[in-house]
N, C-alpha and C positions, 0 to 999 in steps of 0.2 A: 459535268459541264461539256459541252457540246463542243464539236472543231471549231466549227465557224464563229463561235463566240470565243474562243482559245485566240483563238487568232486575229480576231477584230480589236481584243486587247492586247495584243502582241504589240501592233501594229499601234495603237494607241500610247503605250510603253515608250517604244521608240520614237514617237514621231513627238512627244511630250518632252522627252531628254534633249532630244536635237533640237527643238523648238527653243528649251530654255539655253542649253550652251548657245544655241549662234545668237540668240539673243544677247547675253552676256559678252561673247565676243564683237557683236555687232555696236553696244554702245560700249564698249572699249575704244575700236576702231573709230567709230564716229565720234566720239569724247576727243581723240588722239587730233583729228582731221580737224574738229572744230577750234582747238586752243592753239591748232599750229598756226589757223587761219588768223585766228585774232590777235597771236602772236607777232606774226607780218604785219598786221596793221599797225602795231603799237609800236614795234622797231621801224616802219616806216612813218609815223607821225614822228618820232623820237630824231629820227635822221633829217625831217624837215623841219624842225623847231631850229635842230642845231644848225643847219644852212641858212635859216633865214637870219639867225641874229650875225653867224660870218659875213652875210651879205649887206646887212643894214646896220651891224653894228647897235642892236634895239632888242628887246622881247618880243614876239608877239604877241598879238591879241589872245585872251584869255576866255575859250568859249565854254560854254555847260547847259548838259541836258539832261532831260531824262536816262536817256540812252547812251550818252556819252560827254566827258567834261576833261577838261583840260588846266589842270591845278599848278600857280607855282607861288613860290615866295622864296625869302631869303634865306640862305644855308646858313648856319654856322660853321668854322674849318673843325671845329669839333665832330659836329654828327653828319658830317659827309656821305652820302648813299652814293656813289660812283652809278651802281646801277643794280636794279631790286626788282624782278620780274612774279606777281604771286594772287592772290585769289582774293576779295574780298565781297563784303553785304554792305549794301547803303538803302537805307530805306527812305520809299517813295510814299508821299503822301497824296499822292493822286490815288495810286495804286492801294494804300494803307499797307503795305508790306514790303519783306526785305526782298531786295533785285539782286541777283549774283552779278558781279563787274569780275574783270580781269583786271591787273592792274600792273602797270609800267614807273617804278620812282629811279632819276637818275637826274644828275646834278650837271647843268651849263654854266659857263663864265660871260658875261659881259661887264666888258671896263675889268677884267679881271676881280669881277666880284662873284661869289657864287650863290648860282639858284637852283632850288631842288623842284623839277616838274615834276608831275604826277598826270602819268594821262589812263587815262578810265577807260574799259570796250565793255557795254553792255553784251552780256551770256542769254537778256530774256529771247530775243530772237531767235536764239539756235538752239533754246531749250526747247521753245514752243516747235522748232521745226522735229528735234528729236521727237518730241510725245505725239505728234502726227503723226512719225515714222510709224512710231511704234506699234500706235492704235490701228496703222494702216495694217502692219505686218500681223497684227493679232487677228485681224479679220481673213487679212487672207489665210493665215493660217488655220484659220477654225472653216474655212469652206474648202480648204484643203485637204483637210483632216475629216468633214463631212463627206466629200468626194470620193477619197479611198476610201471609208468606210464602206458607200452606198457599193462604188463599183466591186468592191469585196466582195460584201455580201451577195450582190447579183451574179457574180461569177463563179462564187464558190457553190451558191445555190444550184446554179443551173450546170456547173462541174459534176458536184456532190450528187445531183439527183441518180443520177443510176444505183449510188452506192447504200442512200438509203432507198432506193426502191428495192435491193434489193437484202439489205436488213430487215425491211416488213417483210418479204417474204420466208424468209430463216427462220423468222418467230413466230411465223404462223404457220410454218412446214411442220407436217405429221406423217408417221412413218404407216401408219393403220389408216391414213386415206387411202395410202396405194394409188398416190401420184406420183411421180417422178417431177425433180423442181423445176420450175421453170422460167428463167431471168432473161430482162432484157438487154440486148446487144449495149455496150458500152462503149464511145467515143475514146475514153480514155485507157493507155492500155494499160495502165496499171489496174484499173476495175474490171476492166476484160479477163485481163491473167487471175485476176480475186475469183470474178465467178466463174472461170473455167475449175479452177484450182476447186468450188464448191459444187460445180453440179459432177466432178470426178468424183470426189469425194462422199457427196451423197447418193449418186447413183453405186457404188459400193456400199455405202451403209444399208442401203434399200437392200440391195442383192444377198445382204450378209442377214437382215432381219426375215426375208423371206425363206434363206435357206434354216436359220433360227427356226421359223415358223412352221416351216416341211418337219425339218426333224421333231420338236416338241409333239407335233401330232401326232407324227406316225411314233415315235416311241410311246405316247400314252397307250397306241393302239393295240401297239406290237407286243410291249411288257406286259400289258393287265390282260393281254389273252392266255401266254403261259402261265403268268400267274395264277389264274383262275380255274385254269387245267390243275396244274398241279395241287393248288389247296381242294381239287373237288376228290383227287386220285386219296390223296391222305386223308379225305372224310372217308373213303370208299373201305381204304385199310382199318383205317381207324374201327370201322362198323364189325369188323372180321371174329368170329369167336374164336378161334384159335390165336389169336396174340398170349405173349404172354406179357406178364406185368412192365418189364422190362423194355419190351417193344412196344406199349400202349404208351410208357412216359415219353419216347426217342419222337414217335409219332406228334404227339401232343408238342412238344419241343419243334419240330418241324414246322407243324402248324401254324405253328404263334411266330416263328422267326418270318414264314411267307408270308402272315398276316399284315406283320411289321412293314416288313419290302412294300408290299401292295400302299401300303397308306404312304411309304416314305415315297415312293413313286409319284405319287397322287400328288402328294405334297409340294415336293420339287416341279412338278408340271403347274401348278398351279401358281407359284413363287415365278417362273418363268415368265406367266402370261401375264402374272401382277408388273414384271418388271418389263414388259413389252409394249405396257399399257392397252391390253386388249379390252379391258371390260370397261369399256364408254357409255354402257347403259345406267342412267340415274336415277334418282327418285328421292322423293323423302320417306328416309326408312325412322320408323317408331323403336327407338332404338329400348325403351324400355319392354315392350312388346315382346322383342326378341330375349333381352335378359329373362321374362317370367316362362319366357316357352324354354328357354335352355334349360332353368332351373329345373322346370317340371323335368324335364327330359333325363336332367341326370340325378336327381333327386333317389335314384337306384342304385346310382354307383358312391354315393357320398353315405349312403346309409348301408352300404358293405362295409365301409370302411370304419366307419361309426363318424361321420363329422357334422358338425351343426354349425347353423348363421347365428352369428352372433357379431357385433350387435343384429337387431332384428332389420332386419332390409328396408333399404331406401330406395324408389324407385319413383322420380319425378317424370311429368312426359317429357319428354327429348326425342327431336325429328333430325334429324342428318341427313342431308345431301350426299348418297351414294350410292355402287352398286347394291344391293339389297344381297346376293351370295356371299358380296366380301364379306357385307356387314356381320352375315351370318357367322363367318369363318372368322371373321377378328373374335365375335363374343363368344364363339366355342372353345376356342383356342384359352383364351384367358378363361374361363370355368377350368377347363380340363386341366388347366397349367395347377391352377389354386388347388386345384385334387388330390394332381398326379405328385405333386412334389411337395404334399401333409405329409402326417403321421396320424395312426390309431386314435380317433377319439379328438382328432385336434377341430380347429375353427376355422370358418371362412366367413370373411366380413365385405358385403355387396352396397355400395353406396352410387348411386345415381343422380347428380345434377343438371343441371343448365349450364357450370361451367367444366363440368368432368367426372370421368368414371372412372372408379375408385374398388379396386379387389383386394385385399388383404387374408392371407390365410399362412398359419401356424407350419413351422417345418425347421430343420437343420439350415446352418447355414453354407453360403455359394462353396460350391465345390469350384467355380472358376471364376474371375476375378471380374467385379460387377459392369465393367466397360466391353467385356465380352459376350453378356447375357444376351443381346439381342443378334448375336450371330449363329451362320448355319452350323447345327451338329454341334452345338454347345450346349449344353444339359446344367442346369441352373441345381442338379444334386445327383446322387449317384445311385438313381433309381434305372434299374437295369430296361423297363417299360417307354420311357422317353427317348424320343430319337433326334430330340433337340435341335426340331424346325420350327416349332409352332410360334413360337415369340419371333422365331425372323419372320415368319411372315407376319406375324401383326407386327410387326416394325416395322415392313413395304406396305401395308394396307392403308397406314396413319401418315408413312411418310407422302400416299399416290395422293392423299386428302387433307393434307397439310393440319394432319392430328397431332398432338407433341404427349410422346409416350418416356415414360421414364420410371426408374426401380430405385426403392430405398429398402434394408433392413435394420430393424431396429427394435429391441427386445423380443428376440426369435418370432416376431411377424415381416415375413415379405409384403411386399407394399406394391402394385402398377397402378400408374395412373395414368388414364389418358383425358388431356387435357384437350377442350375442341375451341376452335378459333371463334374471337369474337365476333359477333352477328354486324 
């Protein structure tokens, strides 16, 4: 939920609470004001009745209305009301319904006989003027309430604007455009001090990706030349007729460890640039296409080993949205994995759909614990040939292409599957 609506109901919240307490308090107050007023009026006819029979020695006249009536008859000294101030309903047959009165009962003597009045103050009047109140305050309140709203909205909008202008741009900032960011001046300084605080901030990320970017090159450059030297010096030895047995295996042992270096180099250069997001170039890669040419390709190294597909291969067409290299290197990677970490004569089982690709093949079980499998220099078993990168990087390749990659074992068959997002 966004601020400005956070806020619009904040404001909403409290102006709804307040609204109802003073309303509450309001016809308290006015309830209070109205029965005090009608109250006067009833202790004032009540004090003129009784002055006028002092003065005349007589009742007087007995008036009745709608709105107001003036009731007396004879007391008994039994049920004497001295004086009884309280609330009743009489109903109108003009009206067809009940009229709330006030009501005033209190007993006069004339000739020392007593009489019990009763005088009545019509409530319709000052009810009707309450529900006017009311209606009036309701109204103003709801254009008051539309008021702050609008002015809200308008102020926080044209407040706020810098701060999403300068959110779209955050979210659209890329470190491999090789632009430095760049926000507009801000009125307010709390958004000032934001985007100073972000182009400091990213102009150091920039500078740290660039220096990133120096080094990953020049080390691809700088490792793979001595490397290259020296494994050519040990083919050079290696060719020598005077070795003897001893020093042919030391050499061969050299070979194969610099061999190692060179690809783990390679590797990590590549994992780098995947996590740099260098390779922006796309396409639709035939992703089975690439599985029949990998097979072919290693079809030499599975039959050293003795292994076969079984079941017999499934290979739907399937087009993927990506680099075309990575793609290469994710489904190298998983062939070579399903190889490198069999056994003698074991299986590899190849499945291809439209909702995910599926390798399974025959081996021991993790030598490190299966939440570890997709990290750097973690070897999924204890074959001395793996240098336990190749799964992190097809963990970066599915995560750069929002692929969901995941490992089950279960009756000594490893299981990866990577599952591709729906269409």
């Amino acid at each position: 939920m966004r601020i400005l609506t956070k806020t619009s109901l904040y404001y909403l919240l409290v102006s709804v609470v307040v609204f109802l307490a003073g309303s509450l308090l309001f016809y308290k107050q006015l309830q209070n004001e109205i029965y005090d007023e009608v109250d006067d009026q009833l202790f004032t006819d009540k004090e003129n009745i009784i002055q006028y029979i002092r003065e005349n020695n007589r009742l007087p006249s007995v008036t009745s209305g709608i709105s107001e009536a003036i009731l007396v008859r004879e007391a008994q000294h039994a049920d004497l009301v001295l004086e009884e101030l309280g609330d009743t309903l009489i109903y109108s047959n003009y009206d067809e319904e009940y009229i709330p009165f006030r009501r005033l009962t209190f007993t006069a003597y004339q000739n020392n006989k007593p009489y019990q009045y009763t005088i009545l103050k019509s409530l319709t009047d000052f009810q009707d003027l309450f529900e006017s109140t009311f209606i009036a305050m309701a109204w103003i309140f709801l254009m008051l309430l539309l008021g702050l709203v609008s002015v809200n909205y308008i102020i926080n909008r044209f407040t706020w604007r810098h701060f999403y202008d300068t959110l779209h741009k955050i979210k659209h900032y890329s470190l491999t455009k090789y632009t430095p960011l760049q926000l507009k001046h801000a009125n307010t300084t709390e958004f000032q001090e934001l985007n100073e605080v972000l182009l400091s901030m990213t102009d150091k990320i920039y500078n740290d990706y660039l220096n990133l970017k120096e080094f990953t090159e020049n080390a691809s450059h700088e490792i793979q030349t001595p490397l290259a030297i020296v494994n050519n010096k040990l083919e050079l030895f290696m060719q020598a007729d005077n070795l003897t047995q001893q020093q042919a295996r030391m050499l061969e042992e050299m070979a194969g460890s610099v061999s190692r270096l060179a690809r783990l180099n390679k590797s990590l250069i590549l994992l780098t640039r995947i996590e740099n997001q260098e390779f922006q170039e796309q396409e639709r890669v035939p992703l089975h296409e690439l599985l029949q040419e990998q097979l072919e390709q290693l079809q030499e190294m599975m039959d050293l080993i003795g292994l076969s597909l079984e079941p017999p291969v499934v290979l739907e067409p399937v087009w993927l949205v990506m680099n075309r290299g990575l793609a290469e290197v994710m489904v190298s990677n998983l062939l070579l994995n399903a190889i490198r970490h069999n056994h003698q004569g074991g299986t590899i089982g190849l499945q291809l759909t439209q909702r995910e690709l599926k390798i399974c093949n025959t081996g021991e079980a993790l030598a490190a614990p299966p939440d570890q499998l997709m990290g750097r220099f973690v070897s999924s078993s204890r074959s001395s040939g793996s240098m336990g990168i190749g799964l992190a990087l097809v963990k970066r390749i599915c995560d750069l292409y929002h692929l969901r990659l995941r490992y089950t074992y279960n009756e000594h068959q490893h299981q990866l599957v990577v599952s591709f997002p729906a269409a």
